[in-house]
MDAnalysis code that builds the backbone (N, CA, C; Angstrom):
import MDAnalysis as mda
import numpy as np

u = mda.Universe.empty(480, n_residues=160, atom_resindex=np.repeat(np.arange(160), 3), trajectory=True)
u.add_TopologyAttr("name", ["N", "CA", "C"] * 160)
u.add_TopologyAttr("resid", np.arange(1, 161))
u.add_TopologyAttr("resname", ["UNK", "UNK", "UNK", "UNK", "UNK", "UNK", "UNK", "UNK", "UNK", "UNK", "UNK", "UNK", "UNK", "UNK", "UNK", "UNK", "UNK", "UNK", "UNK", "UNK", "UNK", "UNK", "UNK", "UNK", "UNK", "UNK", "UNK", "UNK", "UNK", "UNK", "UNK", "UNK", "UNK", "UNK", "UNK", "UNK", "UNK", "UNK", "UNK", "UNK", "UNK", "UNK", "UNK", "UNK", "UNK", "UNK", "UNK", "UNK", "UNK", "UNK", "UNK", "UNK", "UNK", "UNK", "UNK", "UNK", "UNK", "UNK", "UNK", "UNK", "UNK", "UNK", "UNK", "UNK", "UNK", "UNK", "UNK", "UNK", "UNK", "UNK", "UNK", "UNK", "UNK", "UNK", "UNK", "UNK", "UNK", "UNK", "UNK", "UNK", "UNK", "UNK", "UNK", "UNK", "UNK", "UNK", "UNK", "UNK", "UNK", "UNK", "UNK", "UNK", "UNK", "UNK", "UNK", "UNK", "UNK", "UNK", "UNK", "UNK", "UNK", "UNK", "UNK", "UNK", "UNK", "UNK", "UNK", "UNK", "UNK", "UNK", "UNK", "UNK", "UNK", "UNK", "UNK", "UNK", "UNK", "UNK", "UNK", "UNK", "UNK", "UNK", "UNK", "UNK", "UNK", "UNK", "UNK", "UNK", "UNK", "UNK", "UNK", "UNK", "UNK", "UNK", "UNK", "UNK", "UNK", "UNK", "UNK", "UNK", "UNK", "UNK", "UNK", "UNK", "UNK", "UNK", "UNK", "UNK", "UNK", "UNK", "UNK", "UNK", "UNK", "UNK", "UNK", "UNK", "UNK", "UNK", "UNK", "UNK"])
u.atoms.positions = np.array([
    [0.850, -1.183, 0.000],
    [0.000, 0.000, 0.000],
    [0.884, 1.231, 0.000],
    [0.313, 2.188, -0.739],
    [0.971, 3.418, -0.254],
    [0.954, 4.328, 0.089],
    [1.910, 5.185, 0.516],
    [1.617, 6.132, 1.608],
    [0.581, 7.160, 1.461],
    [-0.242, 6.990, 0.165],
    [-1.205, 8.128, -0.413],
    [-2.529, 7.411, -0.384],
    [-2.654, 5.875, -0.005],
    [-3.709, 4.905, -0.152],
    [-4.912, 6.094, 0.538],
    [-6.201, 6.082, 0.239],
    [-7.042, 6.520, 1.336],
    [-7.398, 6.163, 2.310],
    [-8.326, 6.733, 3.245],
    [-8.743, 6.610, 4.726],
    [-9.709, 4.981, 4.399],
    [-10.034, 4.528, 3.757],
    [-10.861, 3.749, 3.282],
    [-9.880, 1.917, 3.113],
    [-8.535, 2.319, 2.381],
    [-7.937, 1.576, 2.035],
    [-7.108, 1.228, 3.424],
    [-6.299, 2.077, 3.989],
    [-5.884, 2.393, 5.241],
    [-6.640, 1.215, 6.222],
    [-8.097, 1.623, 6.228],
    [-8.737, 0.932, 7.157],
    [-8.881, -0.745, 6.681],
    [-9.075, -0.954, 5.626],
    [-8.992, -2.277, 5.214],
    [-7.678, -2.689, 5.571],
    [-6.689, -2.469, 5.150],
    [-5.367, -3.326, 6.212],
    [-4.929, -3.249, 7.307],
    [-5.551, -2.073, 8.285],
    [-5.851, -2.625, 9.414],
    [-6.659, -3.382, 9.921],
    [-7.856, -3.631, 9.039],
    [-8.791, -5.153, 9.475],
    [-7.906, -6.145, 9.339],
    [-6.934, -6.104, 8.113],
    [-6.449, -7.320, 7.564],
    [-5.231, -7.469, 8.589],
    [-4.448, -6.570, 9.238],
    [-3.688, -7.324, 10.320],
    [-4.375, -7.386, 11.647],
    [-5.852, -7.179, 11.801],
    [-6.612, -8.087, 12.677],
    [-6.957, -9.036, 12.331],
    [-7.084, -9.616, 11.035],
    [-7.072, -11.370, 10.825],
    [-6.012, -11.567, 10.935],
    [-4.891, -11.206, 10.759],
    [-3.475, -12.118, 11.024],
    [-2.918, -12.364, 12.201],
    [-3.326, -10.931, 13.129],
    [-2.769, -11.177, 14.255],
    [-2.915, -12.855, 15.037],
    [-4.289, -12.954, 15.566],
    [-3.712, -14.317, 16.239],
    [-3.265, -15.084, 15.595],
    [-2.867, -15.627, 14.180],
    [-2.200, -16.493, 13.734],
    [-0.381, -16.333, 13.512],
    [-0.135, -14.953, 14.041],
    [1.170, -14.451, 13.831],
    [2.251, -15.503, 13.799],
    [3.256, -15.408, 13.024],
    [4.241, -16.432, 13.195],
    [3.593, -18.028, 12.939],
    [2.468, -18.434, 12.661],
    [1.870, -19.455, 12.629],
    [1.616, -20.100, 11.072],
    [2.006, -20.755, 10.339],
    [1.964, -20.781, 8.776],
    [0.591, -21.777, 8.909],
    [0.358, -22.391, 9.579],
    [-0.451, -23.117, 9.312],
    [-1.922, -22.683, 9.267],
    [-1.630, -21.066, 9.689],
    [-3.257, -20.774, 9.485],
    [-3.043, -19.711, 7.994],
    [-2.538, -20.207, 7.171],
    [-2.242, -19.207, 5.882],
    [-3.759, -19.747, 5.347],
    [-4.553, -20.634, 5.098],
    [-5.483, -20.793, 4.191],
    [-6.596, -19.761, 4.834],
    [-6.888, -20.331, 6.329],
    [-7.893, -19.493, 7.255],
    [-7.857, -17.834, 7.052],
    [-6.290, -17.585, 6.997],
    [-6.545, -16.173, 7.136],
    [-6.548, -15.442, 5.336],
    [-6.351, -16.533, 4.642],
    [-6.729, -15.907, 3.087],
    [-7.811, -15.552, 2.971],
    [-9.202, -16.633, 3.460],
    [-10.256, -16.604, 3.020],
    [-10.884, -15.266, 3.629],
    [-10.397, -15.112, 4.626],
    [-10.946, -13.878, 5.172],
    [-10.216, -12.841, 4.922],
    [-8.658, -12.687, 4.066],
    [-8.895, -11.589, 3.552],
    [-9.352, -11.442, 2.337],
    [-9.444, -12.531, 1.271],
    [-10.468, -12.540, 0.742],
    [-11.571, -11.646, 0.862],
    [-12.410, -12.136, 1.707],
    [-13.577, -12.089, 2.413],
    [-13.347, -9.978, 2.376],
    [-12.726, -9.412, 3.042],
    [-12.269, -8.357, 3.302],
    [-12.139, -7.272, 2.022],
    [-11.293, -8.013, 0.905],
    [-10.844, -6.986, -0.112],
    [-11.389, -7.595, -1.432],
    [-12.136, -8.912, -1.627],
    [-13.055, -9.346, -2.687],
    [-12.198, -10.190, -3.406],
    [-10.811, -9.919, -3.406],
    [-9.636, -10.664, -3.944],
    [-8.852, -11.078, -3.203],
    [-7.320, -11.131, -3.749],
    [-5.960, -11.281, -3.159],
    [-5.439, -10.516, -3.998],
    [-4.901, -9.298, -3.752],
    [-4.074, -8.532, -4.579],
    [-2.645, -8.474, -3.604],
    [-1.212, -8.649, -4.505],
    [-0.318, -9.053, -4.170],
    [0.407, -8.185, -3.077],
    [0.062, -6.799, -2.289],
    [0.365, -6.338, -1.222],
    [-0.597, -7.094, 0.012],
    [-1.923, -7.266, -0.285],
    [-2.216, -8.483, 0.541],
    [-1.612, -9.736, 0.997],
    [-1.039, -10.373, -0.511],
    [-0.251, -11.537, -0.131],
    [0.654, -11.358, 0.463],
    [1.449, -10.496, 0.695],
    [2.704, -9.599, 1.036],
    [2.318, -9.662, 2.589],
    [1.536, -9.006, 2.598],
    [1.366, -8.618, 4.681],
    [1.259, -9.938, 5.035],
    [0.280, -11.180, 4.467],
    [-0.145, -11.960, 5.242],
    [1.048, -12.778, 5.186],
    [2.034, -12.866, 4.380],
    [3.196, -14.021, 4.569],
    [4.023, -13.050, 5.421],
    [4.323, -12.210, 5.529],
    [5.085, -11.829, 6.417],
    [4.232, -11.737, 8.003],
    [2.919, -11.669, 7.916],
    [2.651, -12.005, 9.590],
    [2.592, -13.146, 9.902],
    [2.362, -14.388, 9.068],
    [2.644, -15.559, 8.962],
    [4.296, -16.281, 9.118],
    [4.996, -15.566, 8.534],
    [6.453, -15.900, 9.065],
    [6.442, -16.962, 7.548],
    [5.903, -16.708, 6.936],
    [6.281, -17.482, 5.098],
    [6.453, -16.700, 4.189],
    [6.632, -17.281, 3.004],
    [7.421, -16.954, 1.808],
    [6.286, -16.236, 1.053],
    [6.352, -15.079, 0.179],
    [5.576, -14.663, -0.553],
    [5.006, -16.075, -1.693],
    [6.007, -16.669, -2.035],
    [5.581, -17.334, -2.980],
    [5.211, -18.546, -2.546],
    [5.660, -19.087, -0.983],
    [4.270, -20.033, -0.845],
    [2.779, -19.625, -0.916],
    [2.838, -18.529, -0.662],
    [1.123, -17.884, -0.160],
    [0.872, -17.846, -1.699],
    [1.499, -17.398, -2.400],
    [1.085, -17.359, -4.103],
    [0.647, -18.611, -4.437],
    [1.676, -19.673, -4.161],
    [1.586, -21.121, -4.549],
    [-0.213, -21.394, -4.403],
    [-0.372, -21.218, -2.900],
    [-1.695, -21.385, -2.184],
    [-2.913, -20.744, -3.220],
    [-3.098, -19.578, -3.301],
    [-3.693, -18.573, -4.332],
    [-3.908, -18.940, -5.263],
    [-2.934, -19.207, -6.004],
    [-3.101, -19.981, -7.693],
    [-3.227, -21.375, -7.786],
    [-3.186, -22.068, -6.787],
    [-3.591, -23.321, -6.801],
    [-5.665, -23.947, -6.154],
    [-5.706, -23.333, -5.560],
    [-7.261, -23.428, -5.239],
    [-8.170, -22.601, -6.155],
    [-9.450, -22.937, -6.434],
    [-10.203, -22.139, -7.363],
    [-10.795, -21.179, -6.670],
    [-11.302, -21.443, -5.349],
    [-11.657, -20.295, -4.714],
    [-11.066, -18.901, -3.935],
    [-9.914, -18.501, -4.381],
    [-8.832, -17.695, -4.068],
    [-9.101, -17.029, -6.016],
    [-8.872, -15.641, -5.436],
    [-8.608, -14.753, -6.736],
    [-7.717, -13.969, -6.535],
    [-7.015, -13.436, -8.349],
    [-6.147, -13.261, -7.475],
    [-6.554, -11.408, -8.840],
    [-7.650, -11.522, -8.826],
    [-7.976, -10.560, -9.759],
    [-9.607, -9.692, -9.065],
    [-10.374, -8.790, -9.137],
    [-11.350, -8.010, -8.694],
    [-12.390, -8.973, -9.489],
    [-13.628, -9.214, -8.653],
    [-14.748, -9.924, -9.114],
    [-15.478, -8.930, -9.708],
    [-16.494, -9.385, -10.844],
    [-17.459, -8.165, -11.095],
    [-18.525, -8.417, -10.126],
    [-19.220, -7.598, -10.817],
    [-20.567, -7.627, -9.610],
    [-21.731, -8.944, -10.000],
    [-21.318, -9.338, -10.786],
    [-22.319, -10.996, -11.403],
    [-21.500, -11.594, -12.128],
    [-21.261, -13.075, -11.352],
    [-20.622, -13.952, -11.819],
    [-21.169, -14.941, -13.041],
    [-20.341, -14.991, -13.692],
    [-21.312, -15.603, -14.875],
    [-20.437, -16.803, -15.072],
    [-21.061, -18.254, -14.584],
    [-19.987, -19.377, -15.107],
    [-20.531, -20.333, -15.750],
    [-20.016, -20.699, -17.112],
    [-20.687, -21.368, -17.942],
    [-19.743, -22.710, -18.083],
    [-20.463, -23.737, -18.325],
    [-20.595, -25.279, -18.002],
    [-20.153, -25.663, -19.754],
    [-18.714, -26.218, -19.461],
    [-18.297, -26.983, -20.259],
    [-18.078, -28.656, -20.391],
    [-19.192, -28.895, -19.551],
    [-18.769, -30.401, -19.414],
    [-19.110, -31.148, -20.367],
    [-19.243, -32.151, -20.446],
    [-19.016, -33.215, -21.663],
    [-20.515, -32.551, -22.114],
    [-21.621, -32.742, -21.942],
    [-23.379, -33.015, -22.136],
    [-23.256, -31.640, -22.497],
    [-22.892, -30.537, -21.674],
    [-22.924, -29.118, -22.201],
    [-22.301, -28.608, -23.799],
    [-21.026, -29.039, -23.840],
    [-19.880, -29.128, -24.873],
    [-20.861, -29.315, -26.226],
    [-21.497, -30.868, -25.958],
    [-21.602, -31.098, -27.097],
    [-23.189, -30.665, -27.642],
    [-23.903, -29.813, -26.610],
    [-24.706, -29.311, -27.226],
    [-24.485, -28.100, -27.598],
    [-23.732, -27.460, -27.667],
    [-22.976, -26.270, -28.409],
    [-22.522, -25.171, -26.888],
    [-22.149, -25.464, -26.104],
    [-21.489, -24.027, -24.827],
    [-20.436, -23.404, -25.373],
    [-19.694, -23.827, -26.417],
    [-18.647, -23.125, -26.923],
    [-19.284, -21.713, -27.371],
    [-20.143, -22.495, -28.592],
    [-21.178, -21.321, -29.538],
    [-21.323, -20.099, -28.390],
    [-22.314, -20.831, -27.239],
    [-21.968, -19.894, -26.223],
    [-21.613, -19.086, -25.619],
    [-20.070, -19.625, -25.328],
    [-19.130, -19.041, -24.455],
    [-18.226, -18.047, -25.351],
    [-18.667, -18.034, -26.939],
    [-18.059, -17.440, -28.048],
    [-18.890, -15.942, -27.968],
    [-20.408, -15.625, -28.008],
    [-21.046, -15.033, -27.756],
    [-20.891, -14.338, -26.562],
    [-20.763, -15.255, -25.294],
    [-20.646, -14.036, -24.115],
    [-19.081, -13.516, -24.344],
    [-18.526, -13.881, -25.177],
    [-17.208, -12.829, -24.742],
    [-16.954, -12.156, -26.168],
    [-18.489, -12.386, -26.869],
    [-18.186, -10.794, -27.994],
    [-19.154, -10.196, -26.946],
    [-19.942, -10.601, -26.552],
    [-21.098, -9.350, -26.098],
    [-20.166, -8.760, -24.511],
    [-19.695, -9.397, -24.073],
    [-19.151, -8.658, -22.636],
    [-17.882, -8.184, -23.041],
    [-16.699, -8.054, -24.161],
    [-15.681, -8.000, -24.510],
    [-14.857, -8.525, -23.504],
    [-14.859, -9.653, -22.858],
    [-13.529, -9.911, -22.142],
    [-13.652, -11.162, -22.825],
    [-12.298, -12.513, -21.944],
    [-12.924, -13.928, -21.911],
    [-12.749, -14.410, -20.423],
    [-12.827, -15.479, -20.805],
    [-13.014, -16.650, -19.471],
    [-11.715, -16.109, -18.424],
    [-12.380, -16.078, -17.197],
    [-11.593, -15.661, -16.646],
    [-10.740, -14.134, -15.738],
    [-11.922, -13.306, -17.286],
    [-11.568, -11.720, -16.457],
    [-12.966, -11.545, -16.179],
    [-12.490, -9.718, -15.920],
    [-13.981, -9.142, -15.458],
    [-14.147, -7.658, -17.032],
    [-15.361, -7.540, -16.993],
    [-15.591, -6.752, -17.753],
    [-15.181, -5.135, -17.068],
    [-14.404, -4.383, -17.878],
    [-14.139, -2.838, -17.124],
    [-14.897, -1.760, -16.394],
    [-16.238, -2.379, -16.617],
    [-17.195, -1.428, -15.697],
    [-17.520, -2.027, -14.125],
    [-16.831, -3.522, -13.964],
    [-16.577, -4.133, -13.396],
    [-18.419, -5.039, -12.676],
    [-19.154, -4.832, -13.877],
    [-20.359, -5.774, -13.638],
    [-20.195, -6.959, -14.054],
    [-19.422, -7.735, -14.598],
    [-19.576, -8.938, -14.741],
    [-17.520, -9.748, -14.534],
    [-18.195, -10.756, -14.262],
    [-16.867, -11.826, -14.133],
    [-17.284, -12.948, -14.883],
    [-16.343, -13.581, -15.657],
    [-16.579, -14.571, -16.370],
    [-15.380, -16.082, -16.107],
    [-16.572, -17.183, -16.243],
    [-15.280, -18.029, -15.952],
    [-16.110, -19.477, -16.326],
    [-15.022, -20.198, -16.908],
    [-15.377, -21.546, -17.160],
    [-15.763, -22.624, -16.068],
    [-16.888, -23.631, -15.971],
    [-16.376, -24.587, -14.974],
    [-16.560, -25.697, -15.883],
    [-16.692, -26.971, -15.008],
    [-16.661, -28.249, -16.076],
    [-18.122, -28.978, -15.848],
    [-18.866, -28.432, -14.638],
    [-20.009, -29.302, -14.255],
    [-20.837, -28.602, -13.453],
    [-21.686, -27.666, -13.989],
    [-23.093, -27.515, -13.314],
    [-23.997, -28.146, -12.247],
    [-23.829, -29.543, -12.553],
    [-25.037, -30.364, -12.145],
    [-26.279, -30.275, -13.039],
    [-26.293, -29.661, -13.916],
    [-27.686, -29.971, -14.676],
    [-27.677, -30.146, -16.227],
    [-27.030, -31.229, -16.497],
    [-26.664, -32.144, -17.668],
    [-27.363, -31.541, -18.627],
    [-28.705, -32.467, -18.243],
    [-29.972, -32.931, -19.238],
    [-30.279, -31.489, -19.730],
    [-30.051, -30.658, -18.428],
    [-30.209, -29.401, -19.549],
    [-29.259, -28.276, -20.223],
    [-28.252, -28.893, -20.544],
    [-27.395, -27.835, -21.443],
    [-27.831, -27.521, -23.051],
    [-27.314, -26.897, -23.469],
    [-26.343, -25.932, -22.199],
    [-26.549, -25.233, -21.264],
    [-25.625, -24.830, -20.206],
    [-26.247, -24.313, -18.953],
    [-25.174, -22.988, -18.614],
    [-25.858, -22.016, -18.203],
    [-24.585, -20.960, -17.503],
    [-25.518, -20.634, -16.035],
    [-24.722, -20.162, -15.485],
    [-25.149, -19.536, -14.380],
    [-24.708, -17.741, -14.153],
    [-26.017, -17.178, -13.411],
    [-25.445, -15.630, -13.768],
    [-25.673, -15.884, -11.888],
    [-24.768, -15.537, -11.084],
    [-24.577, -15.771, -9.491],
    [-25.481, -16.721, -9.529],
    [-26.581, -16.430, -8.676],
    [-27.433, -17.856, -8.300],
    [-28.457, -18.312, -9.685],
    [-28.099, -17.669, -10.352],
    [-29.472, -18.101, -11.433],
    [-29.017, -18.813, -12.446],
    [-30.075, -19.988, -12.803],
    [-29.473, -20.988, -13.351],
    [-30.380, -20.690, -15.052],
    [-29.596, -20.504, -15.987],
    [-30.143, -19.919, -17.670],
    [-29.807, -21.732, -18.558],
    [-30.948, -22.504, -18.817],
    [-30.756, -23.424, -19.247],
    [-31.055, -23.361, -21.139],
    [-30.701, -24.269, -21.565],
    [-30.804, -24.885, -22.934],
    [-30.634, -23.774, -23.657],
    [-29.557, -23.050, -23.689],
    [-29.064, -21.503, -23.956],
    [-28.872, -21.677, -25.354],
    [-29.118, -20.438, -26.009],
    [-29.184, -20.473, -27.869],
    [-28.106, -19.003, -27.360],
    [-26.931, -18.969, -28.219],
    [-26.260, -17.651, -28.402],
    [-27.198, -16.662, -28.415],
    [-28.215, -16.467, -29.118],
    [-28.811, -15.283, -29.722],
    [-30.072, -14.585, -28.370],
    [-29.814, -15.697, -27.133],
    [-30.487, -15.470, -26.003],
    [-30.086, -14.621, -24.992],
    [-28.508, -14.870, -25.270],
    [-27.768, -14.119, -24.535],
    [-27.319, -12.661, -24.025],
    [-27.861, -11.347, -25.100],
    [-28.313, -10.034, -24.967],
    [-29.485, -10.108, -24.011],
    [-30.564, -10.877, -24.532],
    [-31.482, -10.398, -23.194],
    [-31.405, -10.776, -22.015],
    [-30.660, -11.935, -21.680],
    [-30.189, -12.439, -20.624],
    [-29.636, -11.745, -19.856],
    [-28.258, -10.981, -20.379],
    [-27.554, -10.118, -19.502],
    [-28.215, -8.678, -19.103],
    [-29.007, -8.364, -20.080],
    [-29.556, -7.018, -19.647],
    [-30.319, -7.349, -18.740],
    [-30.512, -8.146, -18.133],
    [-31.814, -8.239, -16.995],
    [-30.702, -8.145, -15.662],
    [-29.396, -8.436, -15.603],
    [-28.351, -7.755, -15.098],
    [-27.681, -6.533, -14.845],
    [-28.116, -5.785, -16.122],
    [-27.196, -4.743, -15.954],
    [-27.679, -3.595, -15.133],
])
């Protein structure tokens, strides 16, 4: 952080070395205290990773290791609606590509980022749970089944 961060930002890493504190010197609570700074700043941005391995008494790049290895650790800003679309076998082959080709002309990013107004996040998974009906995406909790590309404008505007 730096010395110009605001009163706002300021206060977020002092929450964040109140999650570290009781684990100080303790590596073994590096996952516990990710999720909650997680939890705290919406991500892991790498002055985060920074404080917490050093109140932890570890390596920047184990805590990275940690980060980029679990799916639920980011290490990028979420948008404000997650949009994850189902590439699994049953999805695939009823066209999610066609799909997943469409949401990333209509949102201009791909799999994986967030759009710059920062309303949407996009990201692949492999399994929904709801086969029989792919293709399938999900926009946060809402489940958009047997999806045609050309569905996909009105879909998101009921988002925006």
């Amino acid at each position: 952080m730096s010395g110009n961060g605001c009163q706002c930002e300021q206060e977020l890493y002092h929450q964040l070395d109140r999650i570290i504190e009781p684990h100080r010197g303790q590596p073994n609570g590096l996952i516990q205290v990710l999720h909650k700074a997680q939890e705290l700043f919406g991500y892991l941005p790498e002055e985060v990773q920074r404080r917490v391995a050093e109140g932890l008494g570890v390596s920047l790049g184990e805590v990275y290791g940690v980060v980029s290895f679990y799916s639920f650790f980011s290490l990028k800003p979420k948008g404000k609606h997650k949009i994850s679309v189902c590439k699994g076998t049953a999805c695939y082959v009823r066209g999610s590509n066609r799909v997943l080709d469409r949401l990333e002309k209509e949102l201009g990013v791909g799999a994986g980022d967030t759009t710059g107004d920062g309303k949407f996040s996009m990201e692949v998974v492999r399994c929904l749970g709801a086969c029989g009906l792919g293709p399938v995406m999900m926009v946060g909790e809402d489940v958009h089944a047997r999806l045609k590309p050309d569905r996909l404008p009105a879909i998101l505007q009921k988002y925006e």
